[in-house]
Every structure is written in structure tokens, then in C-alpha cells.
C-alpha positions as CSV (number, residue, x, y, z in Angstrom):
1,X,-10.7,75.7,24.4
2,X,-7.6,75.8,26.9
3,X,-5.3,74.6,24.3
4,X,-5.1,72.9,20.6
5,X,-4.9,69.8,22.2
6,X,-8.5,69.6,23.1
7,X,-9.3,70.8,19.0
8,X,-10.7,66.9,18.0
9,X,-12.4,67.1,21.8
10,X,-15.4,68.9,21.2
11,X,-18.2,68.0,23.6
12,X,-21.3,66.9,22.1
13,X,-24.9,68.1,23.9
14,X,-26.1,64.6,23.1
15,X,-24.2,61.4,22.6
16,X,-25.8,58.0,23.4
17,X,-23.2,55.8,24.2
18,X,-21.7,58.2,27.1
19,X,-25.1,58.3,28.7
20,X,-25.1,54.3,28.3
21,X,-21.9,54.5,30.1
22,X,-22.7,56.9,32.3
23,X,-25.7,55.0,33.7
24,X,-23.8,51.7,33.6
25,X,-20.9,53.4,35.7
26,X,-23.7,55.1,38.0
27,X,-25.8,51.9,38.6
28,X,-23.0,49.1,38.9
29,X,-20.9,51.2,41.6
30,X,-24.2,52.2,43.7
31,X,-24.7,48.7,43.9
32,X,-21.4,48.1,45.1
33,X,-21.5,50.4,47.4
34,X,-24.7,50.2,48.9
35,X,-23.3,47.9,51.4
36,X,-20.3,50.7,52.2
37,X,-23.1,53.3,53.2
38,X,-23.6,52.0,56.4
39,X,-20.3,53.5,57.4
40,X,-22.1,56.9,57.3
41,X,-24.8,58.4,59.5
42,X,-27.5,58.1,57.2
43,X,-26.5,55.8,54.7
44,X,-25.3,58.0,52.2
45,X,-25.2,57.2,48.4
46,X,-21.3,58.1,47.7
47,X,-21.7,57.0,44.4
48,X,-24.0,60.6,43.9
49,X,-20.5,62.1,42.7
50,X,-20.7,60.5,39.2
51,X,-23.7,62.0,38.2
52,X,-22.2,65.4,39.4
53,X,-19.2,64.5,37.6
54,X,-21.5,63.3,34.3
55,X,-23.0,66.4,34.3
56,X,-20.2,68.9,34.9
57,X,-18.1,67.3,32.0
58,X,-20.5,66.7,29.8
59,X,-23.5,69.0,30.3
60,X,-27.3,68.7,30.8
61,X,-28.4,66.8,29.0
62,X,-25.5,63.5,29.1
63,X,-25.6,63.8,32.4
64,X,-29.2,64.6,33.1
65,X,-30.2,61.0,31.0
66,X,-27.3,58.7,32.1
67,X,-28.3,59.8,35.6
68,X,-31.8,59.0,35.3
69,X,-31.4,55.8,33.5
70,X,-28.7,54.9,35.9
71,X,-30.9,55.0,39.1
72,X,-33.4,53.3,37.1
73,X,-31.1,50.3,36.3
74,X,-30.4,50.0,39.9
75,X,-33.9,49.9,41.0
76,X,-34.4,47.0,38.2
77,X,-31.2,45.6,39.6
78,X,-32.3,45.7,42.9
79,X,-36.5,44.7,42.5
80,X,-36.5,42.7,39.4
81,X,-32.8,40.5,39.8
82,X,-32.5,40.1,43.5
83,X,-35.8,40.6,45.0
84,X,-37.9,39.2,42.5
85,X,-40.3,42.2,42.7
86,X,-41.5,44.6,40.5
87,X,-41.4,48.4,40.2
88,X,-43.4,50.3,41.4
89,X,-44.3,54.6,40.5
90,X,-42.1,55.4,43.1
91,X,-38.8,54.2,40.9
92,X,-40.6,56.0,37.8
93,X,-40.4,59.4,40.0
94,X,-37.1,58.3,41.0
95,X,-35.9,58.5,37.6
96,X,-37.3,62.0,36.4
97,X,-36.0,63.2,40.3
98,X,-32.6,62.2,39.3
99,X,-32.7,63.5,35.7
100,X,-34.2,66.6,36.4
101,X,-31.3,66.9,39.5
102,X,-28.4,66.1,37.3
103,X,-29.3,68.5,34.6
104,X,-30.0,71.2,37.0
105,X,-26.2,70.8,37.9
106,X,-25.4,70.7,34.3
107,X,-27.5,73.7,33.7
108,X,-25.4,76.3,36.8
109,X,-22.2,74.7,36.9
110,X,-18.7,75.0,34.2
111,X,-17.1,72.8,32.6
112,X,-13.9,71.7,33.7
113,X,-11.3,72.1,31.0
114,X,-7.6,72.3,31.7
115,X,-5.0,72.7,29.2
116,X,-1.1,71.1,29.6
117,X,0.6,74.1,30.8
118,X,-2.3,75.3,32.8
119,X,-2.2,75.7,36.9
120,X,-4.5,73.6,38.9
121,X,-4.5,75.8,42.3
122,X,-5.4,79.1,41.6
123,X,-8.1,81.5,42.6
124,X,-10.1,80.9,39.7
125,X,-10.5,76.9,39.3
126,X,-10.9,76.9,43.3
127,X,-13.8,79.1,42.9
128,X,-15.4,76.8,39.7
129,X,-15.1,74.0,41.9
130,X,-17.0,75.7,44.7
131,X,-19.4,76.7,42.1
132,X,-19.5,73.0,40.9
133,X,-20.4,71.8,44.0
134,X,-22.9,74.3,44.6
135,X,-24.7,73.1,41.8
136,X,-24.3,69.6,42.4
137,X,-25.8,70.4,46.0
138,X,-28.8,72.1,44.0
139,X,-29.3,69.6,41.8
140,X,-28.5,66.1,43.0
141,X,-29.3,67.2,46.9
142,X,-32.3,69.6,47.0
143,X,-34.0,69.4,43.5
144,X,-34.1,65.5,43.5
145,X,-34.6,65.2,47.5
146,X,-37.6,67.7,47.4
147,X,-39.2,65.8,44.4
148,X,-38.5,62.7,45.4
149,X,-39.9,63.3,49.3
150,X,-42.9,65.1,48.9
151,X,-43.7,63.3,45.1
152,X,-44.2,60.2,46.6
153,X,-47.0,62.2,49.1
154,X,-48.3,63.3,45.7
155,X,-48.3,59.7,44.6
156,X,-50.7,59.3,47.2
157,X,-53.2,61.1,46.2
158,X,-53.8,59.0,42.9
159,X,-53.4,55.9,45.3
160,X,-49.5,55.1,44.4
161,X,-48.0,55.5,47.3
162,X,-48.9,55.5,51.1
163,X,-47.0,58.3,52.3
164,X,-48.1,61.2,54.3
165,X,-47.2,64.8,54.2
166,X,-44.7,64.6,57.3
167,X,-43.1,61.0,55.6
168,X,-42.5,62.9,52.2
169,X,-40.9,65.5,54.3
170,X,-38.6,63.4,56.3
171,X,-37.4,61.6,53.5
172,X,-37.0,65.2,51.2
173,X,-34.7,66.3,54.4
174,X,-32.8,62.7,54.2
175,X,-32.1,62.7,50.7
176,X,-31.1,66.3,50.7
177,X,-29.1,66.0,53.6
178,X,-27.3,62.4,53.2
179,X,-26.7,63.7,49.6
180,X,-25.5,67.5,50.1
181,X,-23.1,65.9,52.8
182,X,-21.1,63.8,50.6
183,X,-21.2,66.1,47.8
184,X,-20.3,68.9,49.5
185,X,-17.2,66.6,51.4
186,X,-16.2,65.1,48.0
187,X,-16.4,66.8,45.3
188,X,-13.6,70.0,45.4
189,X,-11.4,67.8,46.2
190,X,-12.3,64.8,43.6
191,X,-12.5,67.8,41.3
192,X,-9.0,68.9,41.7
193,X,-7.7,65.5,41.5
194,X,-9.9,65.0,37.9
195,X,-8.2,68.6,37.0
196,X,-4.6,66.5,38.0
197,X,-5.3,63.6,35.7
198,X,-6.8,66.0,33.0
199,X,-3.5,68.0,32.8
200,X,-1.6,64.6,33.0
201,X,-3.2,63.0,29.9
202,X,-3.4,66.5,27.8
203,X,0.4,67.0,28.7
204,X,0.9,62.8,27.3
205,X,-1.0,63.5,24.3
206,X,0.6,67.0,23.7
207,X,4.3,64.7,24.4
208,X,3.0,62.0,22.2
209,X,2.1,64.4,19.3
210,X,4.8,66.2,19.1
211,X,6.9,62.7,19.0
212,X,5.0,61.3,16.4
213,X,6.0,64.5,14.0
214,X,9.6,63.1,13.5
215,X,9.8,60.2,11.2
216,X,12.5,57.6,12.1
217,X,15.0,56.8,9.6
218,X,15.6,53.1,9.2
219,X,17.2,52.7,5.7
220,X,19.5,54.7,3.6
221,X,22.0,53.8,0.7
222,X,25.9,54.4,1.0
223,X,27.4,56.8,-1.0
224,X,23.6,58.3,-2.7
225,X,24.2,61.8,-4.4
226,X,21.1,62.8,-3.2
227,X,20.8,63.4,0.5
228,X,17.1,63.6,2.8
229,X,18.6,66.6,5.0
230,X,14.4,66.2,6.7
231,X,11.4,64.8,6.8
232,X,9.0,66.2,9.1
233,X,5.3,66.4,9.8
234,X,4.3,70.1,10.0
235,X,0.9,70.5,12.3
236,X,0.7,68.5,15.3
237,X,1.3,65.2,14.7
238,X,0.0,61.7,12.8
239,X,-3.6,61.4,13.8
240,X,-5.9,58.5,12.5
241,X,-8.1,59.9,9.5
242,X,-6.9,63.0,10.0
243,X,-4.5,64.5,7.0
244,X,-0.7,65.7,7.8
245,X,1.5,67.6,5.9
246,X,5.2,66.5,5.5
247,X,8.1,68.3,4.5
248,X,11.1,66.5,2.4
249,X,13.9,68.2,2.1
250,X,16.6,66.9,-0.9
251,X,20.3,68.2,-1.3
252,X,22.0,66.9,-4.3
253,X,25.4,66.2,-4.0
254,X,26.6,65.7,-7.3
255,X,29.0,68.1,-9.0
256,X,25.9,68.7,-11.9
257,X,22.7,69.4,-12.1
258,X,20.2,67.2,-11.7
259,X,16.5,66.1,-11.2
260,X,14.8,63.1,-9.4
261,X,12.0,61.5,-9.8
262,X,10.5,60.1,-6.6
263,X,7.9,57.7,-5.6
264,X,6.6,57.3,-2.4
265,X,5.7,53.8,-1.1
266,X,3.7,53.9,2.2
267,X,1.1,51.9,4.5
268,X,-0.9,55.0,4.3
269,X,-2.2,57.1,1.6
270,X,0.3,59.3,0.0
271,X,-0.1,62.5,-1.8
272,X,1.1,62.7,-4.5
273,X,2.5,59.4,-4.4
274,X,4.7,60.2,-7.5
275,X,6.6,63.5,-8.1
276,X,9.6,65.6,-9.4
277,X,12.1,67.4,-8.0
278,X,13.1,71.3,-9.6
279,X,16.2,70.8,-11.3
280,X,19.0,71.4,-8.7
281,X,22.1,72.6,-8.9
282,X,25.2,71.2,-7.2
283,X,25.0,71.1,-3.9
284,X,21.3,72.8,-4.4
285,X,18.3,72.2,-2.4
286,X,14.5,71.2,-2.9
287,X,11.7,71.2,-0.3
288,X,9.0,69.1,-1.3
289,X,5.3,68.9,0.6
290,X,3.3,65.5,1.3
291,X,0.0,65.3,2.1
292,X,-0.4,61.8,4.4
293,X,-3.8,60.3,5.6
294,X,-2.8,57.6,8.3
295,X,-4.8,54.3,8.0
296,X,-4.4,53.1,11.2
297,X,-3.3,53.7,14.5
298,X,0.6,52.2,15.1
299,X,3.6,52.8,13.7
300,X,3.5,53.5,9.8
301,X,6.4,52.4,7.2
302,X,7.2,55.2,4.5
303,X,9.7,54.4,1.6
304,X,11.0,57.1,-1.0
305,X,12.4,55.9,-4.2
306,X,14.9,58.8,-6.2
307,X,15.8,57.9,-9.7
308,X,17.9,60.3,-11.8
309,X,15.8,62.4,-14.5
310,X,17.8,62.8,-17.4
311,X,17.7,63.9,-21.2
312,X,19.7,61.1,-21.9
313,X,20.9,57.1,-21.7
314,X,24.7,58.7,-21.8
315,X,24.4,60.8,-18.9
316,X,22.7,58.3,-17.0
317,X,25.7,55.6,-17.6
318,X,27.8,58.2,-17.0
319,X,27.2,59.3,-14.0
320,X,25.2,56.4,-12.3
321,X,26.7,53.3,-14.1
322,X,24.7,50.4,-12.4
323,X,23.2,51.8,-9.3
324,X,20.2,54.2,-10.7
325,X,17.7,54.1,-7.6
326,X,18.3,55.3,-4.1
327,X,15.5,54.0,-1.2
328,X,15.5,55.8,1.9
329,X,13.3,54.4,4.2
330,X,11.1,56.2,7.4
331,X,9.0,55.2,10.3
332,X,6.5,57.4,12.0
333,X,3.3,56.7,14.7
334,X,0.3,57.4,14.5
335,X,-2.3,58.2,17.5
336,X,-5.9,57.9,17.9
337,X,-7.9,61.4,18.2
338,X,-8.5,63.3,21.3
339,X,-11.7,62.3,22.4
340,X,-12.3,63.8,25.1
341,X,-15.3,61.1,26.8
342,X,-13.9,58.4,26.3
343,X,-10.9,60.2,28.9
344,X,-13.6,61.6,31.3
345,X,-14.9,57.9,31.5
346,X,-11.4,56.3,32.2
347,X,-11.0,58.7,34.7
348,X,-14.4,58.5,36.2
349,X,-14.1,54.7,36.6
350,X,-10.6,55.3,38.4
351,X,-11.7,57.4,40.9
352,X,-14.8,55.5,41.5
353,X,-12.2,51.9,41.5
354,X,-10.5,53.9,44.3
355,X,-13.7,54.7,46.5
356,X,-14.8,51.5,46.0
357,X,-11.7,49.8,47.1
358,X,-11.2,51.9,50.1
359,X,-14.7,51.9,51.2
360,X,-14.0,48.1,51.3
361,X,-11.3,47.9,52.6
362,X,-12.8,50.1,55.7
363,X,-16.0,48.2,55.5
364,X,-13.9,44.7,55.7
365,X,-11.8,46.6,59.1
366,X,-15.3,47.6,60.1
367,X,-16.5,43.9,60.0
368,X,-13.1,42.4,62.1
369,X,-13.6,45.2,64.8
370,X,-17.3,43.9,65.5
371,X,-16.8,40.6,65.1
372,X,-18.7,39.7,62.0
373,X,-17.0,36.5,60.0
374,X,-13.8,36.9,58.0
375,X,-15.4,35.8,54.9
376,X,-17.6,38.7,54.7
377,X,-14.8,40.8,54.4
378,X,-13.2,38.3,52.0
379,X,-16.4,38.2,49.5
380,X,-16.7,42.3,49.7
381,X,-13.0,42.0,48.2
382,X,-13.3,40.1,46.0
383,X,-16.6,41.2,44.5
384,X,-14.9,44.7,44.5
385,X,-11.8,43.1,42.5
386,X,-14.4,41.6,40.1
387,X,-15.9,45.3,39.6
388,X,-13.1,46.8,38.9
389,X,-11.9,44.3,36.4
390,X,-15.5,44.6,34.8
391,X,-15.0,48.3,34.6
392,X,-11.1,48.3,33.1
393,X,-12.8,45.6,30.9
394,X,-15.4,48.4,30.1
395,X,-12.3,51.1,29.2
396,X,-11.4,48.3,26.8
397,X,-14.2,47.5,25.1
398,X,-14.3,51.3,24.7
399,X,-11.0,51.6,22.6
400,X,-11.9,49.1,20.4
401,X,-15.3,50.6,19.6
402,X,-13.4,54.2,18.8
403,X,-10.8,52.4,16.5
404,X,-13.8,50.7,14.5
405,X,-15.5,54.0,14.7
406,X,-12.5,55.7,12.9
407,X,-12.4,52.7,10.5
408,X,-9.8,50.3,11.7
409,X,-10.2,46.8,10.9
């Protein structure tokens, strides 16, 4: 891994829900965009970079499903919903051409990982992106163009299809072509951008960590003779159901020795929760270890309790007369873990927000330069508007799912 950030962002070979996403992301922005592809020469499918993208970040076999399912959803979209029609072998072929594409980019292209301190333009991630897009030209452009093109001539054989040798041809050298162009146009660059926003969000969670180590003091008592010099968490940071270690370091200030006993009182599971200082001499020093298992994700309340240990009633009137506790209290917060998809997603459906928006937005200019009524233009927005919102509604429903996953009410 590029850095211990990424240690609670392993990438799994299979994981249902990111291909559910994946194929959800895929199919919704084709259809947006299908309208948008007239602004190229042969109506290219730009949406072709998130299956690249799917497969690059998360392998083979993630990407290779999510794609295929995804093109499938679109043809049922597009034949069942709005055409009232049915599908046909053609859109079965479509969706093992697609699967098979998208895990042959998985299969000869890296992963893109980038740590917080890491440099985006050098030599080497230049290079992996060419390599990248290689693949993704392999895969989504010639694998899936030649299967698609000359299987439906195949198809015709067993009396599924009606096209000929030199039909199955043409549309193998469409599809490769149409494809390989916007690939090859858009994704070094929309790789570099995702290696921006990758080194972004490692360097926010790194931030965020490293914050969340230092508890907050809130509440103290006046005039205590025992004094919290620290309290610190000692790994990385507060992570939900994920255990911490704290350090509590004690000074007493009397001019005697003396012992506490302290109980801990915390949202969050605590320990031990109860335990003993070593005897300390004047002005001597304890360092004490916590172990602390964060129940939720926000910010945490933790209250230490010293009461004198003594061998006897006298001393204690003695030296404490009334006041024989002492509450210190802390704050500290506590972050989700790194999970690395549920990132990849968020930035997937931001970058494809942004094509979307601009493809519009050139589509709509497209529209007022030939003539074509104003509220074309004006439905195009706003259907894109109600897109993205579905999508940022999408990234919400996701967080939710992973707190209830890690066990937050």
C-alpha cells in the first residue's frame, strides 16, 4: 500500500454492492448522455470511462460484472420502460461483450493508488496511465467491439440476428473506433484528475486522524493535587470499532506520597474502566495505558474520576478535608474507516456529474445555434440537475449503509 492510511482500504476481488453501484452509475449516466453523443462523429458512448474506471480501481472481476450488468440495465431501460419492447439475443451478447471487455482492462492494467505525500506528475504514474488506457482501449474498444460486431453475424446463423458478415464488421469497426476515441481522449487525463482527488481525501483523512488523537479538555477542578500533564491516543487516531490505545499521564502535586484510584466514565468502552495509580512520590509521575473501542462515529465524552488511596480515615481528613474526588473531563472524535469504494464511487459520480453537466450545457448551446426550441435545452437541464441530485442522494444512502454496517444505530 502507498501509505498506512489506505491499511482499513483493502480492495476486495468481489463485493456486491460496488458492482450494484457500479452498474447503476454505468447505466443511469449512459442514459443521460445518450442524447449528448450526437455532439461527436459517431455517436460516441462517453459514459465508456466508468467501466474503465470500475475496472482499474477495483479489478476484474467488480468491474467486469458492474459493467455487464450495467449495459444490461440500459438495454432494459431503454426496450422494456420506454419502448415497450423486449430484449432480444443481441442485448444478452451485449452483456457478456461488455463483461468480458471490462475485465480484460482489469486483467493488464494497475491499480491506481496514491498516498498523501506522493507526486502525481512523474514518469512513472504518467506511464500507468498510458498503460491504463491501453487496456481500457483493449478491453472496452476492441475486445467488446469485435464480439459485439461479428457475434451478432454469429447470431445469425442460429436465426437471432439478421446481420451479414460485412454488417458485423462495420459495426466491430464502429464500436472499436467511437469507443477507443473517447477513451483514449479521456482517460489520462480523468486519471490524473482521480489521482488529484485521491491524494486530496488520503491527505483529509491523514489531517483528520491525526486531529482526532488529541483529546480536548473541557473540565478540570481548581486547586486538584493531582495534575493530567496528557492524554493522548497513540496509533493513528479514534476509528469506529477499531481499538486505540491512550496514554494518561498523572503528576501528583502534593508534598507526600500518594495513590489514586481512578474510574473512567466514557460513551465508549473503556479498558480497564477502573484502576490504580503506583504510589507516587511528591511531585512524581505515573503513565497509565487505556485501551478505547469507539461506539460511534462523532465526538466522544471521556470523564476520569481520582480519589485518594489511603491506609487511613486520618490521612484522608487530613489532607483532603471535604473535597475527596477530582473529575477531569475530555472530548475526542471519532471517524468512520477508510474504505476505500465507497471514495472511488464519490469520485466516480463527480466526474461523471461534471461530464454530464458540460455535455449539457454544450448540447443546450448546440440547440440555440440551430434553432431548436429553448425548452429543449431547459428540460436537458434540468433532467441533468435531477441526475445529479439522484446520484449525491446515492453517496448518501451509501454512508448510512457503512455506519449500519459498522454497527451504528
Amino acid at each position: 500500500m502507498a501509505s498506512s492510511v489506505f491499511e482499513d482500504e483493502r480492495v476486495r476481488l468481489f463485493d456486491w454492492k460496488v458492482i450494484v453501484a457500479v452498474a447503476i452509475i454505468y447505466s443511469m449516466n449512459a442514459f443521460l448522455l445518450e442524447g449528448a453523443s450526437s455532439l461527436f462523429p459517431h455517436e460516441e458512448r462517453v459514459t465508456i470511462v466508468v467501466p474503465a474506471f470500475a475496472s482499474i480501481v477495483f479489478g476484474p472481476v467488480i468491474g467486469g460484472l458492474g459493467t455487464g450488468f450495467g449495459n444490461l440495465l440500459l438495454d432494459i431501460i431503454d426496450k422494456y420502460v420506454l419502448s415497450d419492447e423486449g430484449l432480444a439475443a443481441r442485448h444478452v451478447l451485449g452483456f457478456f461483450a461488455n463483461m468480458v471487455g471490462a475485465m480484460v482492462v482489469g486483467l493488464y492494467s494497475r491499480r491506481t493508488v496514491i498516498g498523501p505525500d506522493d507526486r502525481i506528475f512523474t514518469w512513472e504514474r504518467i506511464l500507468q496511465a498510458i498503460r491504463n488506457t491501453l487496456a481500457s482501449v483493449l478491453g472496452l474498444a476492441v475486445v467488446t467491439g469485435v464480439m459485439i460486431g461479428y457475434g451478432r453475424w454469429l447470431l445469425s446463423f442460429a436465426g437471432l440476428d439478421t446481420y451479414t458478415f460485412e454488417q458485423g464488421s462495420t459495426l466491430a469497426g464502429i464500436i472499436v473506433t467511437s469507443n477507443g476515441f473517447v477513451l483514449l481522449v479521456a482517460m489520462v487525463p480523468l486519471q490524473l484528475a482521480f489521482l488529484w482527488v485521491e491524494r486530496r481525501r488520503a491527505r483529509t483523512y491523514r489531517d483528520q486522524l491525526e486531529e482526532s488523537r488529541a483529546l480536548s479538555k473541557v473540565g478540570g477542578v481548581r486547586g486538584a493535587p493531582v495534575r493530567v500533564e496528557s492524554f493522548k491516543e497513540q496509533g493513528k487516531g479514534f476509528v469506529l470499532r477499531r481499538w486505540s490505545t491512550v496514554r494518561l499521564k498523572v503528576r501528583n502535586l502534593l508534598d507526600i506520597p500518594m495513590r489514586y484510584r481512578v474510574e473512567v466514565l466514557a460513551q465508549d468502552h473503556v479498558d480497564p474502566n477502573v484502576f490504580y495509580t503506583e504510589l507516587m512520590t511528591p511531585n512524581g509521575v505515573d503513565v497509565i495505558d487505556l485501551q478505547v473501542y469507539p461506539f460511534d462515529d462523532a465526538e466522544r465524552v471521556i470523564r476520569l474520576v481520582f480519589r485518594p488511596w489511603v491506609e487511613s480515615m486520618d490521612m484522608l481528613r487530613d489532607v483532603f478535608e471535604d473535597d475527596r474526588h477530582f473529575a477531569y473531563e475530555y472530548t475526542y472524535n471519532v471517524l468512520l474507516p477508510g474504505n476505500r469504494r465507497f471514495r472511488v464511487l464519490v469520485s466516480i459520480v463527480g466526474i461523471m456529474a461534471l461530464i454530464v453537466a458540460v455535455a449539457q450545457a454544450v448540447r443546450s448551446m448546440q440547440d440555440v445555434a440551430t434553432g431548436v426550441a429553448a425548452s429543449s435545452g431547459s428540460l436537458a437541464f434540468m433532467v441533468t440537475v435531477g441526475v445529479v441530485v439522484a446520484e449525491l442522494l446515492f453517496v448518501f444512502l451509501w454512508y448510512q449503509y457503512r455506519k449500519r454496517q459498522e454497527g451504528v444505530a
